[in-house]
N, C-alpha and C positions, 0 to 999 in steps of 0.2 A: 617395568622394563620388559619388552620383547628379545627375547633370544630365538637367536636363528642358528640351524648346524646345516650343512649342506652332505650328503653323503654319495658318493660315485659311486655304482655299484652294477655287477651284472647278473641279473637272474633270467628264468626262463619266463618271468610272471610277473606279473603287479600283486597276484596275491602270494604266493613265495617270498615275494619283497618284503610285502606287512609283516607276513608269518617268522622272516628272520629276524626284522626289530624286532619284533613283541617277545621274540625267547632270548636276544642279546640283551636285551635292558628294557625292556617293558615300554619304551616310547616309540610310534607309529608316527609316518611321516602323515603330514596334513596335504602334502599333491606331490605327487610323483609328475616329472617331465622327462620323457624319454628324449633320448640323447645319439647323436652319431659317435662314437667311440674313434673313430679313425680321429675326428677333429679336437677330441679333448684330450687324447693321446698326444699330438701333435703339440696343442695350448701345453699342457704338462710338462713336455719334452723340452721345449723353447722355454718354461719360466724355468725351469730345472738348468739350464744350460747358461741363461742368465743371469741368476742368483750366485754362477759357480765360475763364470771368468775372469778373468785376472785382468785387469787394464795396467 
């Protein structure tokens, strides 16, 4: 079985990033994808807003 975790995060590095998994919990991501923040802000915002309306 393959396990996946996805993790949002904002550092000033790609190696700052590794260096904070490895002292949070010893697991290191296998590929980092940089990301626009405005847009996944935005995706967040809108499933956030949707999960919590009333119809």
């Amino acid at each position: 079985m393959r396990k996946k975790a996805f993790c949002l995060i904002a550092a000033p590095s790609k190696e700052s990033l590794i260096e904070l998994h490895e002292n949070a919990h010893g697991a290191v991501p296998t590929s980092i994808i940089e990301v626009n923040d405005t847009i996944i802000e935005s995706f967040l915002v809108e499933k956030w807003f949707m999960s919590n309306i009333r119809h």
